[in-house]
C-alpha positions as CSV (number, residue, x, y, z in Angstrom):
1,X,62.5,57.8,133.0
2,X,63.3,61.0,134.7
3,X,66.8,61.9,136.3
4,X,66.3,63.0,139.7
5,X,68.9,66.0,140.0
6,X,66.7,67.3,137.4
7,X,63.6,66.7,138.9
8,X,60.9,69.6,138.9
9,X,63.5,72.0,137.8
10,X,64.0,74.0,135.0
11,X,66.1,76.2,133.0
12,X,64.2,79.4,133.8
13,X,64.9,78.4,137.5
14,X,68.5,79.2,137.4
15,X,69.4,75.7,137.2
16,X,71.2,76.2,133.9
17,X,74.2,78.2,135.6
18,X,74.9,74.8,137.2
19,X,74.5,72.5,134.5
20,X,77.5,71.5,132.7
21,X,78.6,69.9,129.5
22,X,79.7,66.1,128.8
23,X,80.4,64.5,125.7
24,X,79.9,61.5,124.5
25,X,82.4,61.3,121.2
26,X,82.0,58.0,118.7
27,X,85.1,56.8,116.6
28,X,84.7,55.7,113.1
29,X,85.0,52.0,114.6
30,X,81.7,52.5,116.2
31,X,79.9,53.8,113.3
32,X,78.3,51.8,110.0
33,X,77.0,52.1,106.7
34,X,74.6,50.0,105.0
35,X,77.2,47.8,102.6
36,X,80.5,47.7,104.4
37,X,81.5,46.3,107.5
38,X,84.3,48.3,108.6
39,X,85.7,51.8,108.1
40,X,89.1,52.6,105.9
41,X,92.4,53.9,106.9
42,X,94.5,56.7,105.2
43,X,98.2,57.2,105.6
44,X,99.6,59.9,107.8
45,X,102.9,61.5,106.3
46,X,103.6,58.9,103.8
47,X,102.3,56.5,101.4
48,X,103.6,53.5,103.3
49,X,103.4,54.8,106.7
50,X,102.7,52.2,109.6
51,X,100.5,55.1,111.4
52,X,96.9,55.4,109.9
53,X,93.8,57.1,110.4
54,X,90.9,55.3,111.2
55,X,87.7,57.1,109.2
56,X,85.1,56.3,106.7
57,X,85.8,57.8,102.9
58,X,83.0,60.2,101.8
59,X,83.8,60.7,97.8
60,X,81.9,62.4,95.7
61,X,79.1,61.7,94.5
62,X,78.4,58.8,97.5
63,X,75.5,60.0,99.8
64,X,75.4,56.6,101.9
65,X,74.2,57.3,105.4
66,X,76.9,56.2,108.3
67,X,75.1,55.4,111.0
68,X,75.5,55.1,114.8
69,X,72.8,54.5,117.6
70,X,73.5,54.7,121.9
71,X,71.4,55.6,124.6
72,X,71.2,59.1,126.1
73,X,73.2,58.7,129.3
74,X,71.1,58.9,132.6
75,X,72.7,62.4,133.7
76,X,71.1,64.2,130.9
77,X,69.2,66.8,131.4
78,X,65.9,66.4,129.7
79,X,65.8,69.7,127.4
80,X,64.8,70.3,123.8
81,X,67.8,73.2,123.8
82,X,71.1,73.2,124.2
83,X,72.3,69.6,122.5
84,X,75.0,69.8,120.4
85,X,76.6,67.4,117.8
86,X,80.0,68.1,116.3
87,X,81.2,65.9,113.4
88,X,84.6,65.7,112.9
89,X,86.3,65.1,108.9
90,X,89.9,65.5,107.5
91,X,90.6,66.3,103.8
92,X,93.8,65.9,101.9
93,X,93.3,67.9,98.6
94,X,97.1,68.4,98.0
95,X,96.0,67.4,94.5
96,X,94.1,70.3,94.1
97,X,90.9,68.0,92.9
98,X,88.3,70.3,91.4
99,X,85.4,72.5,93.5
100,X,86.1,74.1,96.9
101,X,82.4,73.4,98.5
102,X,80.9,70.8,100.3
103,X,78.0,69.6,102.4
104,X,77.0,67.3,105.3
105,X,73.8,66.5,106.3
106,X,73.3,65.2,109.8
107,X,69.7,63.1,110.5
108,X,68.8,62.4,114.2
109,X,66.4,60.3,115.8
110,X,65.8,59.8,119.9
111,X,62.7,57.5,121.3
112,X,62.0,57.9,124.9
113,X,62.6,55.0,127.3
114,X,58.7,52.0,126.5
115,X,58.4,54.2,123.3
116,X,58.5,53.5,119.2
117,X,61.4,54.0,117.4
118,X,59.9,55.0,114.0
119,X,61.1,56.9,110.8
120,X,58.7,59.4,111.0
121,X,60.8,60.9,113.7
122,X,64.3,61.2,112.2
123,X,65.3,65.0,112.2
124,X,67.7,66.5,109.3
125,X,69.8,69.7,109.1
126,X,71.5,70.4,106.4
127,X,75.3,72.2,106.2
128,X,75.8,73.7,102.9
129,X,78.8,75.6,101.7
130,X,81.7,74.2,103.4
131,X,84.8,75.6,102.2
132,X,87.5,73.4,101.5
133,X,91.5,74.4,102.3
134,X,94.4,73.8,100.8
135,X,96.4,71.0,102.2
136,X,100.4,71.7,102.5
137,X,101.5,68.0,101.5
138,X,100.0,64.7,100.5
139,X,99.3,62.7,103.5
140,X,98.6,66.0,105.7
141,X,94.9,66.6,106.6
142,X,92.7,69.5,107.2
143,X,90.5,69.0,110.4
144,X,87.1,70.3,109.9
145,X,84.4,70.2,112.7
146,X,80.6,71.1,111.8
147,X,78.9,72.0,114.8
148,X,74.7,71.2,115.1
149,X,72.3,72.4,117.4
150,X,69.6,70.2,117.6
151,X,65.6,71.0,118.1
152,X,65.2,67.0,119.0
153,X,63.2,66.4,122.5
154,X,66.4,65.0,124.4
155,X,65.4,63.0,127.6
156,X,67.6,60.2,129.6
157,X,68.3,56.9,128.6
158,X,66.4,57.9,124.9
159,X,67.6,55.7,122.1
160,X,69.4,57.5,120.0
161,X,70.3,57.4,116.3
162,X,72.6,59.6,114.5
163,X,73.7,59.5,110.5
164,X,75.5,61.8,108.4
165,X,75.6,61.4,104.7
166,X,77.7,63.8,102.6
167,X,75.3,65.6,99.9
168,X,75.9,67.5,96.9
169,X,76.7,71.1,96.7
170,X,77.3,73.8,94.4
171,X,81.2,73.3,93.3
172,X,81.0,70.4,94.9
173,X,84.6,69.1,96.2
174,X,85.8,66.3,93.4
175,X,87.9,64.8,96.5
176,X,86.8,62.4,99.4
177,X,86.3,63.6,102.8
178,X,87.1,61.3,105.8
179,X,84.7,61.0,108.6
180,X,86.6,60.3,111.7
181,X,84.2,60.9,114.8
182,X,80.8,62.1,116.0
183,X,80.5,63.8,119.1
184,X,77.0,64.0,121.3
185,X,77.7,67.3,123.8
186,X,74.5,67.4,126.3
187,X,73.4,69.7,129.3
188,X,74.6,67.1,132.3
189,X,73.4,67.3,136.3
C-alpha cells in the first residue's frame, strides 16, 4: 500500500527537509527467543533490591536469536535510506570478568503488504569490537546503544522482523550483556 503524503514524491524533490523522524521503541517484554518464554530481571543498586530491570541476558558464548516482528506504521515513508535501528544493552562488569570486546549482530527482514515472508530475505550487519567499560559498583550498569543503518526496502504497513544475537569476538567479554530495548527510527510524513 502506498501512503498518500508520500505519493509521487521523492527525496531528490526537497521533500526530505520536511520529513521527520518517529520511533517506534520495543521493550524486552515484547521481544522472544526460541526456548524461553519471558525475559529476566537484574537488580538495580543492590542484590535484594525491589527495583529491577527488565532485559534478556546475553552470556558468553549464547548466540540465540531474540526476536521481535510489527508492522511498519502507515506514515512511513517508503525509502530504502535513512532507517535506523538502535539497540539498547547494559553491562555490569564490576567483577572485572575477562575480555573488553564484544559483538551484536542485528538480522532484518520486511515483506511488503499481499507479499511472502521468506528467509531468503533476512538482512545481517554485523558490529564487531565493542568496547566494554568499567562499571563503578555491582548493580550499576553501563548503557550502550549500537546504532544500524539499514539498506532494507522499507515501505508502509511491511511486516517487519528484527533479531539480534550476540556473536563472538576477539577478547570476547566473559560477562553477560543485557538486552533491554530495540528501537525502529523511520523517515515519517
Amino acid at each position: 500500500m502506498s501512503n498518500e503524503c508520500c505519493f509521487g514524491h521523492g527525496l531528490d524533490y526537497g521533500l526530505e527537509s520536511k520529513l521527520e523522524y518517529e520511533s517506534l521503541v520495543f521493550n524486552a517484554g515484547t521481544m522472544n527467543d526460541a526456548e524461553e518464554t519471558e525475559p529476566d530481571t537484574v537488580p538495580l543498586g543492590s542484590a535484594n533490591s525491589p527495583l529491577r530491570i527488565l532485559g534478556w541476558l546475553l552470556p558468553q558464548g549464547d548466540e540465540e536469536e531474540y526476536t521481535l516482528t510489527f508492522n511498519v506504521p502507515r506514515d512511513a515513508y517508503n525509502t530504502s535510506r535513512k532507517t535506523k535501528v538502535f539497540v539498547h544493552l547494559l553491562t555490569d562488569n564490576s567483577n572485572t570478568p575477562t575480555g573488553n570486546r564484544f559483538a551484536i549482530r542485528l538480522s532484518s527482514l520486511f515483506t511488503r503488504v499481499n507479499g511472502v515472508v521468506k528467509i531468503e530475505d533476512l538482512r545481517t550487519i554485523n558490529k564487531r569490537n565493542i568496547r566494554i567499560q568499567n562499571s563503578p559498583g555491582n548493580f550499576q550498569y553501563n548503557h550502550y546503544v549500537l546504532e544500524f543503518d539499514l539498506n532494507d526496502v522499507v515501505r508502509a504497513e511491511d511486516f517487519a522482523l528484527l533479531s539480534v544475537a550476540r556473536i563472538p569476538s576477539d577478547n570476547d567479554y566473559a560477562g553477560a550483556l543485557l538486552l533491554t530495548s530495540i528501537e525502529f527510527r523511520y523517515l515519517s510524513c
